[in-house]
Each structure stands twice: as structure tokens, then as C-alpha cells.
N, C-alpha and C positions, 0 to 999 in steps of 0.2 A: 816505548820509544827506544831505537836502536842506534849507537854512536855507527855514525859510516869506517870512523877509525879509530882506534884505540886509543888512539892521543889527540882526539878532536877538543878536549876541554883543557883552560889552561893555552892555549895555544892562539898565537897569531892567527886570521884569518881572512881572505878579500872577498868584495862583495860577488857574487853567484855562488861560493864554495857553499855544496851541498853537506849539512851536517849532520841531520839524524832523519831517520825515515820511522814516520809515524805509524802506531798499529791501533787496533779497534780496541776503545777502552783507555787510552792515554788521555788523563788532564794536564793538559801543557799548557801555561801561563808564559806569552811569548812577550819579550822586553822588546829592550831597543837595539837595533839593527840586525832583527832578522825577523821571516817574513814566512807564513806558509803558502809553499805555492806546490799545491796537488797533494802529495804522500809523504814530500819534503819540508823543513823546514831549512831557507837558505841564508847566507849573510846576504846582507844589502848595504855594509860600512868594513871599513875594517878595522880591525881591531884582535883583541882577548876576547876570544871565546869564554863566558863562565856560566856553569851550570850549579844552581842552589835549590835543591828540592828539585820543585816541578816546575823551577822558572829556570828559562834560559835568556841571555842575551850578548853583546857584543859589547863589550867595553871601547867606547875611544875616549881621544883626547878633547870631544867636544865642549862647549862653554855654555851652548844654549841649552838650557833645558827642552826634552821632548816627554810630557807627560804619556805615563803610561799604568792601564788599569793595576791598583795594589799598590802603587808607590805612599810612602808615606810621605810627606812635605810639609815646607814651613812658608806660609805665605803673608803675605802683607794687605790689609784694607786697604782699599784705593778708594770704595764708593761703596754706597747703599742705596738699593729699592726698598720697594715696599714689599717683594719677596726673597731678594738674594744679596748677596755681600757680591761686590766683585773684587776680587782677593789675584794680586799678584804672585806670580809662583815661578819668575825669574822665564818663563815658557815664551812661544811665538803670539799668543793674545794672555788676555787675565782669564780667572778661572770663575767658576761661577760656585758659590755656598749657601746652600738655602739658609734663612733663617731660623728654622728648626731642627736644623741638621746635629742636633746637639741633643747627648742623652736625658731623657726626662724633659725635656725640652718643649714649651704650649706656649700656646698664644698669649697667656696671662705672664707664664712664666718663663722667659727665656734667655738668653746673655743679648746684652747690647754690646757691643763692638763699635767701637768708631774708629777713623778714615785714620792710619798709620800704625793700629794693633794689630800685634802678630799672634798668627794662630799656626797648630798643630793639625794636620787634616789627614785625611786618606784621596788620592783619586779614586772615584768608584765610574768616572764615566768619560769617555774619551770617542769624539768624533772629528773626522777631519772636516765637517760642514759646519759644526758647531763648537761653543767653550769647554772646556774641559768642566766638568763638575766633581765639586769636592763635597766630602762628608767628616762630619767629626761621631756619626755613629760606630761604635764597635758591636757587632754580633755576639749575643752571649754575656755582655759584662752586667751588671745590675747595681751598677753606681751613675747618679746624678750629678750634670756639671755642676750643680751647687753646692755640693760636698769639693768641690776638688778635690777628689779623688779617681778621676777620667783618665786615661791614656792621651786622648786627644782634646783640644778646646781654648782657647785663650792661654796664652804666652804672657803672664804680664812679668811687666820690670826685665830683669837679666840685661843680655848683651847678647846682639845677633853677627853671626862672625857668615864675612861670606869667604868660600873656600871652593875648590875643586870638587865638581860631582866623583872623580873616583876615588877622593878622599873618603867623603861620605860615603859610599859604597861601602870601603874597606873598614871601615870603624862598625856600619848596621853588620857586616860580615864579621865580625871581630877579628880582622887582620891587621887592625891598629890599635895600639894598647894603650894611647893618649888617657882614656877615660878610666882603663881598668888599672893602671899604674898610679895614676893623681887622684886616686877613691881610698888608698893606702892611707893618703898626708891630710887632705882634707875633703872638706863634706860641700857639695853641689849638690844642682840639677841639672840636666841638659836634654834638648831633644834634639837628632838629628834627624834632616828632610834628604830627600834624594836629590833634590835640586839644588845641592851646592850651599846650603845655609845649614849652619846649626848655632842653637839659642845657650846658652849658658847662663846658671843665676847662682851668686852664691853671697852668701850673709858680709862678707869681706870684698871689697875695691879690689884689694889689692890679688885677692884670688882670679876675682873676673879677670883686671887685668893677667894674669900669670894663664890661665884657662885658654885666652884668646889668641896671646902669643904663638904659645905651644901647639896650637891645633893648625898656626900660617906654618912654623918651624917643622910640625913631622913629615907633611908629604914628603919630604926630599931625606928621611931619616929611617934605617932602620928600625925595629924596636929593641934590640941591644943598646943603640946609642940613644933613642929618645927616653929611656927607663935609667939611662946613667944620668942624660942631663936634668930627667924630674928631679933624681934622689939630689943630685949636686944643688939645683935650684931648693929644695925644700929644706934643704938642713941646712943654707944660710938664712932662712927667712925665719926671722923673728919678730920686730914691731917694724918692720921698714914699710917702706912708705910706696906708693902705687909708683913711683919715678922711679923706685931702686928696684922694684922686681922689672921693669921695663927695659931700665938699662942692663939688667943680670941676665935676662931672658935674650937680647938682642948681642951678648957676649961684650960687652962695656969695659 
């Protein structure tokens, strides 16, 4: 795959701009707002161009999620059949999860999930006539959701923060350092989803609340100033109480 210009990535761009011309042998994993049409691959939104690996897509300022194959996401039970979970995933309909879609996972043996649990999934299936279908299998790993010890699968307890898809972008990209700054002070979990959610859990109220804050506060932050205001916030907190890190975090 060949950039049409040298400073095609990283860079504003409108819908028809022609951006890389494909060659025999390219695995190209094509995101959101661009499109192949013949030899090219073109915008259809505009936006940041950004290229990761072998995935390319358009960054906008969108709200609605558009699922797209390889996304990792965080979705919500709305209902259950007798085959699939229909799992919200903030998108233009709900997504469809099989019941077994979960590793080690049998008829005897499986997770039950009920109507407002949040799960950890992959998109593995994406058509514009049908729901999107998600999976909680990972290729390769050899651990059972009954260990939890899984990548993907049931979300319990925590705190689900809903936020900007290019936030969540830029945190899976490690261009935000919310997580790798607040892993110094104290000890979490979290999973972020492409669609705009990420889950947080930690042993302390008062951490969740300080986690959820921090992650509305960084879009609109550097990470010179969001790593000044962790340290500032973490080395006044001692036994205070989930109101004081609230009001400390909200600059009170």
C-alpha cells in the first residue's frame, strides 16, 4: 500500500480525497470513513487521517458509533433468546452475541448474563442488511471464562464512564496517559471499548470516583497538564471521602 503523499497520515482530509493505491498482497483492515473503490482506498468523511499497523481510518468528530470488523467494545444486555444476547453497543441497531461466544464455553457450561450486564466483546461481523455480531472468543489464548482470567467477557461491578469515541481511540493508541499516569498512585482495572465507553473497577469509592472524573477532564488536556493534576490530586488524598475527591477533581 502506497501513501498518494507523503503527509497523507496525521492530516485533515474531505470526502473523495484519494489516499493510498493498493498493491497485490496488501492486508488492509479499512475503519471508519474510508471506502475501497478500485485500486484506491478514498475518504467518504472528513476528518484525521490515521494509520496503525494495517488499519487505516478517518477520525471525525462523530457521536454515533459505526461498528467496524476488530473493534474492541463495551456493550450492554438489553434482551436474551434462546441463542443470542442482544447487547447494546451505543451503534445504529443492538448487536447480536451468541451464547457461546465465550471461551471454554458449552451448553452445560456457560455465563449467564442478564438484561443491564456489561460485557467486553470484539466485533467479528458487520453487515449493512444485518446486526452487527460480537464475540468474546480470542484466537490463540487458553484460558476459560471461568477462571477469569479472559481478555474479553463479563464486566461485573466497576463504573461505566461514557466519553468521546476519540478519546477512547487515543488512550487504545496510548496518546493519553490517564491510565498509564493513575497505575503509578493506585491499583484498578479498566477496559476500554471503541464506542465511546470505558469501564473502570477499583477496591476504593473513592478511586472510582477520582478514575471517572479524570477520564470527562483529559479530552480537553494535554498530558503534561493531566500528569500534573493526577500527582496534585494524589498527594492530597488520604482518608477523604468520595465528595472531597469530587470536589478536588472538579477544582472546588
Amino acid at each position: 500500500m502506497k501513501p498518494l503523499a507523503a503527509s497523507w497520515v496525521d492530516v485533515f482530509v474531505f470526502p473523495g480525497d484519494k489516499l493510498f493505491k493498493l498493491e497485490d498482497g496488501d492486508n488492509i483492515r479499512i475503519g471508519q470513513g474510508v471506502f475501497k473503490k478500485g485500486e484506491y482506498l478514498v475518504a467518504v468523511k472528513p476528518g484525521y487521517l490515521h494509520k496503525d499497523g494495517n488499519k487505516v481510518w478517518v477520525e471525525t468528530a462523530q457521536k454515533r458509533y459505526i461498528p467496524c470488523v476488530g473493534d474492541v467494545v463495551i456493550g450492554v444486555i438489553v434482551e436474551r433468546s434462546s441463542e443470542f444476547y442482544q447487547v447494546d453497543i451505543g451503534g445504529f441497531s443492538t448487536a447480536l452475541l451468541p451464547l457461546l461466544a465465550f471461551e471454554g464455553a458449552t451448553k452445560r457450561n456457560r455465563p449467564h448474563l442478564t438484561v443491564g450486564s456489561c460485557v467486553y466483546a470484539r466485533v467479528v461481523s458487520t453487515d449493512r442488511d444485518s446486526e452487527p455480531q460480537l464475540s468474546c472468543l480470542l484466537p490463540g489464548t487458553q484460558h476459560s471464562w471461568v477462571t477469569g482470567e479472559t481478555i474479553f467477557g463479563e464486566l461485573n461491578q466497576g463504573n461505566l464512564v461514557h466519553c468521546s469515541i476519540s478519546l477512547c481511540r487515543n488512550i487504545l493508541l496510548g496518546k493519553n496517559s490517564v491510565f498509564t499516569e493513575l497505575g503509578k498512585y493506585i491499583a484498578f482495572e479498566q477496559a476500554t471499548g471503541m464506542n465511546g465507553r470505558i469501564w473502570v473497577r477499583s477496591q476504593s469509592a473513592g478511586h472510582i470516583v477520582l478514575l471517572s472524573n479524570l477520564l470527562v477532564c483529559s479530552e480537553n488536556m494535554t498530558n503534561e497538564q493531566l500528569n500534573a493534576m493526577i500527582r496534585n490530586l494524589v498527594s492530597k488524598m488520604t482518608a477523604t471521602t468520595p465528595t472531597a475527591i469530587d470536589e478536588a477533581t472538579n477544582g472546588r
